[in-house]
N, C-alpha and C positions, 0 to 999 in steps of 0.2 A: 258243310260246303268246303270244297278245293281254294285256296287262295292260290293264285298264280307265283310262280317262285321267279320270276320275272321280273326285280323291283320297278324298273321303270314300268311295266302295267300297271304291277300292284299299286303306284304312287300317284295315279291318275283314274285308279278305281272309283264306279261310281260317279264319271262324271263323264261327257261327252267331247272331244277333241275334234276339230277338224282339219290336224297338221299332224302327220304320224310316219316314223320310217322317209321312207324315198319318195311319198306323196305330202310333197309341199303346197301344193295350189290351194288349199282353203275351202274348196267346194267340197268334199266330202265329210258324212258328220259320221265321226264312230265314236260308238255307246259303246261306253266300257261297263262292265256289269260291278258289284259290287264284290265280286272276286279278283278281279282286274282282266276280265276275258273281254272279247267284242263278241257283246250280247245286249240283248236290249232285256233281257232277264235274267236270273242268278238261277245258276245251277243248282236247284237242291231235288232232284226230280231223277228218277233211273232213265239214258236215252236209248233208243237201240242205237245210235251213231256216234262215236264219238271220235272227233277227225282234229287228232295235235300234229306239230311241227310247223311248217314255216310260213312267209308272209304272200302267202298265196291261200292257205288255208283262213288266216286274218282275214285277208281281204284287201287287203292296200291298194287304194284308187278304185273301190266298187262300193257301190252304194248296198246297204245292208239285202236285202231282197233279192239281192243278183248273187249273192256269194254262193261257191260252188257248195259249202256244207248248208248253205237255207233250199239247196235242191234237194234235201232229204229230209223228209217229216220226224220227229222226234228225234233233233242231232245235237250234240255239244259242239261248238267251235273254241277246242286250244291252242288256237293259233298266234303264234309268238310273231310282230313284225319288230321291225327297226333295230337297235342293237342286242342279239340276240345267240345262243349255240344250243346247235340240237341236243347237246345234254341239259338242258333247260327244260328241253320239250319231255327228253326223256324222265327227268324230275316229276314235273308233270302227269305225265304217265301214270308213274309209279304209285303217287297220289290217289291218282282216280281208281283204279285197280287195286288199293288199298281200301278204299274207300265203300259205303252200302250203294252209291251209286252205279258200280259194276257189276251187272247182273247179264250177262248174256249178251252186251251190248259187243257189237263188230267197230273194231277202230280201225281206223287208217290212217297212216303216220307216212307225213311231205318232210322227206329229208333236206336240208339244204344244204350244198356244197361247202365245205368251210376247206378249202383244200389247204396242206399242212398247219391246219389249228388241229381240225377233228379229222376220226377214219372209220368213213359212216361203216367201212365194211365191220369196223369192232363193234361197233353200237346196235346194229339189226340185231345180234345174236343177245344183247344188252336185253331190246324190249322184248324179244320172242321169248326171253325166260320170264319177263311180267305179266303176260296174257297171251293165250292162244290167237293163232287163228289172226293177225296183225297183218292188214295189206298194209305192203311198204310202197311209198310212193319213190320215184328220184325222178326230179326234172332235168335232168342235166348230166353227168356220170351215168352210166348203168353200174347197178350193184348189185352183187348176188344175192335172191329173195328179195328183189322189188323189181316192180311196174315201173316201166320210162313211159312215161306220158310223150302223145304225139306235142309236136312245137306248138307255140302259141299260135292262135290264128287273129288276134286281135291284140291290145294295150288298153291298161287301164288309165284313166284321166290322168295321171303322170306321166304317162309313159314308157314308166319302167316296170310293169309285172302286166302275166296275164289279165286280160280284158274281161268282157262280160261273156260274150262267147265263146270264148277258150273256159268259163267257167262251168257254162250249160255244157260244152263238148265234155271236157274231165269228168261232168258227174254224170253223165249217161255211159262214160266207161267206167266208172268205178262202179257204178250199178251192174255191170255186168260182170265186172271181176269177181265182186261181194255174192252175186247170187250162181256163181260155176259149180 
């Protein structure tokens, strides 16, 4: 099994929080797996999906069921929220792709802007040398070799990240990016 290289996930592994990131209101419960992922299961299983980087792929302000990776049957969510750099996710990455867990599975990796921390254009060429075939998401920037997702069309119970159905919207275009 992957432990999350994320200590603040890792350090709440295995137990369920309902205050995480930029969603403070209390109503949402996320289950951290005993890797420190938001799962309500531990990854020890090959998925065909496996969807890392930022706190849109987590989830933050959506209740488990509505997340845009539980719109795809057999998925991993590594998704990193609250204090967090896409060289984290890309750590991550590199894990799962090390790992017997990587067998033919399609990932799709949510960049997050860190503008002068990180320069995602260095890092795409980072995961593309760890697995083929890597849809790059950016919400925000356009970056060369990634998908800009259309605007949100909703907010999650905080406020601040995409909603429920900006969740359905993304995964019915990533389903057709994934299958061109």
């Amino acid at each position: 099994m992957i432990p999350n290289n994320n200590r603040a996930l890792y350090a709440v592994r295995g137990t369920t929080v309902t205050r995480w990131g930029k969603d403070q209101t209390g109503t949402i419960s996320y289950k951290i797996n005993n890797q420190g992922f938001r799962s309500n299961v531990d990854y020890d299983w090959s998925p065909k999906y496996a969807f890392f980087g930022s706190s849109t792929v987590f989830g933050i302000g959506i209740n488990g069921q509505d997340l845009l990776v539980n719109q795809f049957d057999n998925a991993h969510n590594y998704g990193l929220a609250g204090d967090y750099l896409n060289c984290e996710s890309l750590e991550n990455l590199r894990a799962f792709v090390a790992s017997p867990l990587y067998q033919n599975t399609q990932i799709v990796f949510f960049w997050i802007d860190r503008l002068g921390i990180e320069k995602i254009e260095q890092l795409i060429p980072v995961a593309n040398s760890l697995a083929k075939n890597i849809l790059h998401i950016s919400q925000g920037v356009k970056y060369e070799g990634a998908v800009n997702l259309m605007p949100h069309i909703d907010l999650d119970i905080s406020g601040t990240q995409p909603g429920v159905k900006t969740h359905k919207l993304w995964a019915k275009t990533i389903r057709l990016c994934l299958n061109k």
